[in-house]
Every structure is written in C-alpha cells, then in structure tokens.
C-alpha positions in Angstrom: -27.5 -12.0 -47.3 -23.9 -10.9 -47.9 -21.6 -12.9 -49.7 -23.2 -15.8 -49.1 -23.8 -15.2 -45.2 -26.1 -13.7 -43.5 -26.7 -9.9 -42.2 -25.5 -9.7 -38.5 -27.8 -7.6 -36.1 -26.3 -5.7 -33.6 -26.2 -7.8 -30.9 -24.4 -10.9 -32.5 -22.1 -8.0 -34.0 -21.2 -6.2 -30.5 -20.6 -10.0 -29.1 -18.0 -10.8 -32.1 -16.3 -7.4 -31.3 -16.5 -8.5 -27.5 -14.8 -11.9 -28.6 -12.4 -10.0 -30.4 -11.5 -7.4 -28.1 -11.5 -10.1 -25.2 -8.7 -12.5 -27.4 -6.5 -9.3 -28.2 -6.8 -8.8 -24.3 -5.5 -12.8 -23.8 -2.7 -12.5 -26.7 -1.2 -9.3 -24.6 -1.6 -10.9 -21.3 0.6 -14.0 -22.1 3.1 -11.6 -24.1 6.1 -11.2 -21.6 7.9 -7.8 -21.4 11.6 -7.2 -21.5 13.1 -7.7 -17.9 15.6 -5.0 -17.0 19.1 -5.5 -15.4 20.6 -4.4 -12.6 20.6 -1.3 -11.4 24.5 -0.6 -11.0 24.6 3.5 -9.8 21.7 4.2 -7.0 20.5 8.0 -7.0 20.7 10.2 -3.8 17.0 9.5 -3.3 17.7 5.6 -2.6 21.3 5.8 -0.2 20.1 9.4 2.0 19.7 8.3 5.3 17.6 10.1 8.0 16.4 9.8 11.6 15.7 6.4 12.3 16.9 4.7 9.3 19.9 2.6 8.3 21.0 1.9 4.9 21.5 -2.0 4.3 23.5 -3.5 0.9 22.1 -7.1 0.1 24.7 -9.8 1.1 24.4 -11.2 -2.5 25.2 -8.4 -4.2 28.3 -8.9 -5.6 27.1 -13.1 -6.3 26.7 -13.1 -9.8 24.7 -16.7 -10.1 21.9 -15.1 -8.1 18.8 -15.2 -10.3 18.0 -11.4 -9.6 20.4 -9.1 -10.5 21.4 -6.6 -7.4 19.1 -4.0 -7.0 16.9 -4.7 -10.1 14.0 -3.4 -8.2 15.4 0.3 -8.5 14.2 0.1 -12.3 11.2 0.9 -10.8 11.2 2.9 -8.2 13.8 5.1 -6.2 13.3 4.7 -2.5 13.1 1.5 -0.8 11.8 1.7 2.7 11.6 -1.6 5.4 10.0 -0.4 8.5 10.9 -3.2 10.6 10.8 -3.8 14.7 14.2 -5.1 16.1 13.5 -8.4 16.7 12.5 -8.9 12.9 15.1 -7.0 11.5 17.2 -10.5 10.5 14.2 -12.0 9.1 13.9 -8.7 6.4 17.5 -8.7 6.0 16.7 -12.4 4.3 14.0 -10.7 2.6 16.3 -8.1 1.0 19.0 -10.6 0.6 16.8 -13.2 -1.1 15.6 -10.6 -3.8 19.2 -9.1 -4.1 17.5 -5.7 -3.2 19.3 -2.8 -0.9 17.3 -0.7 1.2 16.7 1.4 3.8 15.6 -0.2 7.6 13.3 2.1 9.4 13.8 1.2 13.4 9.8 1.9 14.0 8.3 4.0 16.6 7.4 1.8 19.3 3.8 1.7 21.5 5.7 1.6 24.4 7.8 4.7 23.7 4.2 6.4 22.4 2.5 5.7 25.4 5.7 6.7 27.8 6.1 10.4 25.7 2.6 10.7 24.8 1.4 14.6 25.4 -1.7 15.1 27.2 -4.0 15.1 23.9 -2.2 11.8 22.4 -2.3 10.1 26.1 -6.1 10.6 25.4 -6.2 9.3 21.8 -4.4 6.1 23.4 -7.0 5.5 25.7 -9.7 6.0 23.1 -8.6 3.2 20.7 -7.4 0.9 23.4 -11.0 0.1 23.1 -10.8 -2.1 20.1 -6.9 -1.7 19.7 -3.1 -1.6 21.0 -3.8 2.4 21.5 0.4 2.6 22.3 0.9 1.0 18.6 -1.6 2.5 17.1 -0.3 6.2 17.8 3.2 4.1 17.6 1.8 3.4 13.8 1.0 7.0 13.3 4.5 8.5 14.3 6.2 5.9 11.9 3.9 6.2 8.8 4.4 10.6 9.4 8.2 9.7 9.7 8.2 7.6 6.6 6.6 9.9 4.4 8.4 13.1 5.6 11.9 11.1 4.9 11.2 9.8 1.3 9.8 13.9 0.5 13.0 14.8 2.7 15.3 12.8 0.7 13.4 14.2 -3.2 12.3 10.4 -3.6 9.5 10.5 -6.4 8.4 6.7 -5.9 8.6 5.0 -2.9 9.0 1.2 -2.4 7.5 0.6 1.1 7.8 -2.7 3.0 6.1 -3.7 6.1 8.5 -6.2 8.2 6.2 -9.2 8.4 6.3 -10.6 4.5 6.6 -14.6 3.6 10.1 -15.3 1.9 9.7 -19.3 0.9 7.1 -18.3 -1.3 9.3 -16.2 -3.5 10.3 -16.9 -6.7 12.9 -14.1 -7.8 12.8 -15.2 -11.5 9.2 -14.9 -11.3 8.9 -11.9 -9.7 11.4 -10.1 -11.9 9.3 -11.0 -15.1 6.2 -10.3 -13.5 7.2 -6.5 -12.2 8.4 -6.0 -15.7 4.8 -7.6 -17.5 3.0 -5.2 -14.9 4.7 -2.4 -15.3 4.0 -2.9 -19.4 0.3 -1.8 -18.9 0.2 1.0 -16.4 -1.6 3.8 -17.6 0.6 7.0 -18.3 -0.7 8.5 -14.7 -0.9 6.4 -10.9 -0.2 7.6 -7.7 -0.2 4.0 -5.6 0.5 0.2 -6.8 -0.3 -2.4 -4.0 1.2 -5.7 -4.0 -0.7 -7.0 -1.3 -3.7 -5.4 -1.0 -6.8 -6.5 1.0 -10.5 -5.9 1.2 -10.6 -4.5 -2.1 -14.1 -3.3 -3.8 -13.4 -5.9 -5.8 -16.7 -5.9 -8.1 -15.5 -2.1 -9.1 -12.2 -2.7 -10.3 -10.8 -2.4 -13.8 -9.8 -5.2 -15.2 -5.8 -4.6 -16.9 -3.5 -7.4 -18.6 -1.1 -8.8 -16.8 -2.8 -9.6 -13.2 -2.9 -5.7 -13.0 -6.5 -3.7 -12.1 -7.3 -0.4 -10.9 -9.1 0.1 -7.7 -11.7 1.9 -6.3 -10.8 1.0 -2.9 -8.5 -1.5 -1.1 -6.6 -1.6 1.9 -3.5 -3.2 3.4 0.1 -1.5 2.9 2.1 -4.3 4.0 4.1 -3.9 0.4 3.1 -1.2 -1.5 4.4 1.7 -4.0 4.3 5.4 -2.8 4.6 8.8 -5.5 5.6 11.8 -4.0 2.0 13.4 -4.2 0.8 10.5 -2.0 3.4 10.6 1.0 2.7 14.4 0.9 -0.8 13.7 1.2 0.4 10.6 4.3 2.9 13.4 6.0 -0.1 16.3 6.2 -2.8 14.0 7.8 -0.7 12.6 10.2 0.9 15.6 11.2 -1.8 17.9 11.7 -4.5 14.7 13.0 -4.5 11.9 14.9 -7.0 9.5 13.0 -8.5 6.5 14.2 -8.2 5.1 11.0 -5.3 4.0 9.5 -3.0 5.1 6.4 -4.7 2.4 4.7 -8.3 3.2 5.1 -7.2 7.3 4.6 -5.8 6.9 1.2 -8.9 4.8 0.2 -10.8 8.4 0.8 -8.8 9.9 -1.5 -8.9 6.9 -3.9 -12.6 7.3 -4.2 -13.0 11.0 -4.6 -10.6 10.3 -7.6 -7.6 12.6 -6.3 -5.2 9.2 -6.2 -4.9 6.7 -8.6 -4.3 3.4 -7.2 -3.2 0.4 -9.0 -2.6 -3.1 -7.7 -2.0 -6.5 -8.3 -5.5 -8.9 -8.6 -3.2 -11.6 -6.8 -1.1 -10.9 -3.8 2.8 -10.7 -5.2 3.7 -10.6 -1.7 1.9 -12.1 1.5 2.4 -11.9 5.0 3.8 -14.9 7.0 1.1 -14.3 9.5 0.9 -18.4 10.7 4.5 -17.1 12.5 4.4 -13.3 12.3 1.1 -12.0 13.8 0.1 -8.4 13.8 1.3 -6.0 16.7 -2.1 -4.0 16.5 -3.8 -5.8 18.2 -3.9 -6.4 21.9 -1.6 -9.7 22.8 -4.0 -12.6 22.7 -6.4 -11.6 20.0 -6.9 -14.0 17.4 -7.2 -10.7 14.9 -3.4 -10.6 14.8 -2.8 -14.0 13.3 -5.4 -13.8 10.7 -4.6 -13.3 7.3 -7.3 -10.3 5.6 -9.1 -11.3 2.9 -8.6 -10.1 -0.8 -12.7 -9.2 -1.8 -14.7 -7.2 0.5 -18.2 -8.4 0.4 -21.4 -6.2 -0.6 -22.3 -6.5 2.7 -18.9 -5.0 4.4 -18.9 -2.6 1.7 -22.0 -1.2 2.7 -21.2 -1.2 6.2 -17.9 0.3 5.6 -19.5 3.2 3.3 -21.7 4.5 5.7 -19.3 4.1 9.1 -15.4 4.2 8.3 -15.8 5.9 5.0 -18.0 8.8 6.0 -18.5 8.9 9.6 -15.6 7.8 12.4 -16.3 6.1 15.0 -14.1 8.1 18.0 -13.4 11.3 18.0 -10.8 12.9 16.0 -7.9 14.4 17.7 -6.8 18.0 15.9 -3.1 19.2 16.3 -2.5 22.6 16.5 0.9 24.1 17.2 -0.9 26.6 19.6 -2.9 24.6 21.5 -3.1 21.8 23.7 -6.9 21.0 23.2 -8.1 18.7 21.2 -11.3 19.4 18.5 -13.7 16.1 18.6 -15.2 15.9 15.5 -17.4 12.9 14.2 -17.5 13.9 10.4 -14.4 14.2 8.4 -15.6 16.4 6.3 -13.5 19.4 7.4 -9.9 17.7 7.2 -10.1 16.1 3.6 -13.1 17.5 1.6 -16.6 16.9 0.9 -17.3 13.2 1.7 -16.7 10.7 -1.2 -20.2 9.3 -1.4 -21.7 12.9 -1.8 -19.6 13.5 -4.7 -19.2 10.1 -6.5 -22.4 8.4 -7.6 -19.8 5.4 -9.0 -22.0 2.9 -6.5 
C-alpha cells in the first residue's frame, strides 16, 4: 500500500499510461490549428507554363465574400497541376473556382494520339495491355504522368499539388477544407515525400495512426488528388522515361513506399472523391462496369496477399525497356533490375 492505495503492477500501470497517452492524443486532435490567408504573390514555380499546359486565375479571385481566400492552397504547396481532358475542362474550372484556387490545366495525352504515333515497341505495349485495359490510354496515361513530372522539376517546383479531372465539387465545404489542410498539416512529421487525399486500397492494418485524420502508409494507391515533392516526380519522370510499365504511377510509388525510400502520408478519410456515378474512368474499355466503380479505401488481407506476391514483386506482361539506341524491347518478368531488390526481400514489416 501507498498512501492509502494500492501498489500498481505493471500491467494496470502500462494501461493507465495507454489511457493517458490515448486522451493527450484526443485533446490535440480536436485542437484546431491557425488557418492561413491568402496567398497574394505566387512564385515562378506556380505561373511557368510549359508544353501542354495553360495557366488558369479562379473567377472569384478578386470576390472578397468568398469563404476561401484566393489561392490559399499555395500555403502549402507551390505547383498546382489539373490534368484534365477537353470535354471536362469546364467542370475543373468549377472545381478551381469553387476553392478560389489558380492552377495550371494540363491538356492530357490522348489514347488515340498514343495509338496513332505509337513507335513500333509502344504499338506492342498497346496491344499487350489491351488485354485487360484501354492499351491507347494506358500508354496515353504514361506520356502525361512523364510530362507532368518533367514540367513541375522543369519549372524548380519543390511540392506539387496534382489533380486528376474527375473530382466531386457539391461535396465541398471550402471552410472546412481550409481548417482541415491547416489541422493536417499541424502533425506532419519533419520529413514526407507524398500526401494523398484520396487514396485507395491502402494496407490499412499497417498504417500509423496521426491526429488530425492524418496516418502514414505502408502502401495505398489512387492519385486522383494527391501531393508530389521534388524527389518523387524525379523518381515518376525516370521510370516512365526509360520503361513502359504495366503498372501504374500509383502501384510504382507504392514500391518505393515499402522499401522505405518515400514517405507517404494521407488522409484516413477521402478529402476529395471522385464523381464517378457521372465521371467514369477512361482506363477502361467503353462498357466495362470497372470505370464507374468507386475503389475502395482498405485493401483486404486477402488482396494484400494476392497483390504482394503478383503486382508487387512479379508483373504480369512483359516490361517494355527504352533505350535511346535501340528499337528492341527487353521482356522482363521481375522488376528487380529497374528499381532495386524487391520490397518483400528486404522488409520483413509483414
């Protein structure tokens, strides 16, 4: 007995400590962090405009009862990149106007462009994923994501906003989302490469729990709005310029995310979701119910598996080589050879 009260063992003691730690944890969660202004003076990073691109000032701008002020969102970042077809290019234009936001509009690479100037080797790589894809959008994909990436290092951008051109705007709240970038950005550790606002098929029994509807994950997919340093679009411009991969940016980041070379952060909710009930996916080939679907958050231990031991470690079609010398492709089944030692050989984290 101690003053009356008796001697805790270790147990009951680690659980009080648990209790504590977990309260502290709620008390900074509901704590709301200081909400910057607008952003009046935009560096040479956010207004240089390259192949492909057009520069676009939000219609409110100058609207001073808008909730957000214009251009908060360069607090945060400073590149903000829309790759948009041109038949949605008005619907993004809302988007920016709605969250007071300029930004760059990236007319993407088309499939049928791809497939009309596709060189011998890539004319091949369409026909191999026209198996299970649109092969034309797929290298379409590739050319844009390169493009992207080489622009925002092109232009010295060190954090780049990117949007894809199919996002929800009724479900927006600007007040909301100005208080919640601020609470976020309040608990980032001091080093991140990646923060995903809308990511999908996340390992999400592996993640690390932060305040603020913040975690860190081992793996997740889904770009459609999504936060790019300069180490990761160097890391996007070198694999698609050098490979054409079956898989996507998405799943090719996730490599690096779990060999622990990127960092990746991400919101435990979606902030922003794709308006796929009117907006379905152009990967897909027209007709395929794939394209309307939304992708869940979780991956289950059952995909996870599955997706270790195929996607993550082995591919399932050849990978196409570029060389500047040479017209002939190199098919290679394993990886290993274009980004390292597999991840599952080196991290035991599973």
């Amino acid at each position: 007995m101690m003053g009356g009260l008796p001697s805790l063992g270790p147990l009951a003691l680690a659980l009080i400590i648990a209790i504590f730690v977990a309260s502290a944890a709620d008390v900074k969660h509901i704590d709301n962090a200081p909400v910057p202004g607008a952003v009046t003076s935009l560096p040479p990073s956010a207004t240089t405009v390259l192949e492909r691109e057009e520069f676009y000032v939000s219609q409110n701008a100058h609207h001073a009862d808008h909730p957000a002020p214009h251009n908060w969102l360069y607090n945060y970042v400073d590149r903000i990149v829309v790759a948009t077809l041109q038949e949605r290019r008005e619907h993004m234009r809302q988007f920016l106007d709605h969250i007071n936001v300029d930004a760059i509009l990236f007319d993407v690479h088309l499939g049928s462009e791809a497939r009309e100037s596709a060189t011998d080797i890539e004319a091949r790589y369409i026909k191999e994923m026209d198996r299970k894809f649109n092969g034309g959008t797929k290298l379409a994909l590739v050319h844009t994501k390169r493009d992207i990436a080489h622009n925002g290092l092109a232009a010295g951008a060190e954090r780049l906003f990117f949007f894809e051109d199919d996002l929800a705007i009724d479900s927006l709240n600007v007040t909301d989302l100005q208080q919640r970038f601020a609470n976020m950005w309040s608990v980032l550790p001091p080093r991140w490469n990646i923060f995903n606002f809308g990511r999908c098929y996340a390992f999400c029994d592996k993640q690390i729990q932060f305040p603020h509807n913040v975690v860190q994950d081992l793996f997740s997919l889904c770009h459609q709005s999504i936060i790019f340093d300069n180490v990761t679009m160097a890391a996007l411009e070198d694999a698609f310029t050098h490979h054409l991969l079956p898989l996507g940016a998405d799943v090719i980041l996730g490599r690096l995310m779990v060999r622990g070379q990127l960092v990746t952060m991400g919101s435990k909710k979606p902030i922003f979701r794709q308006a796929r009930k009117t907006i379905t996916s152009t990967l897909f080939q027209e007709g395929d119910a794939r394209g309307s679907k939304q992708p869940p958050l979780c991956m289950s231990a059952h995909k996870q598996r599955t997706f270790r031991h195929s996607k993550l470690k082995y591919l399932g079609h050849p990978t196409f080589d570029l060389f500047a010398n040479s017209s002939v492709p190199v098919f290679r089944i394993n990886v290993t050879e274009a980004f390292g030692p597999d991840p599952y050989e080196v991290s035991k984290n599973f």
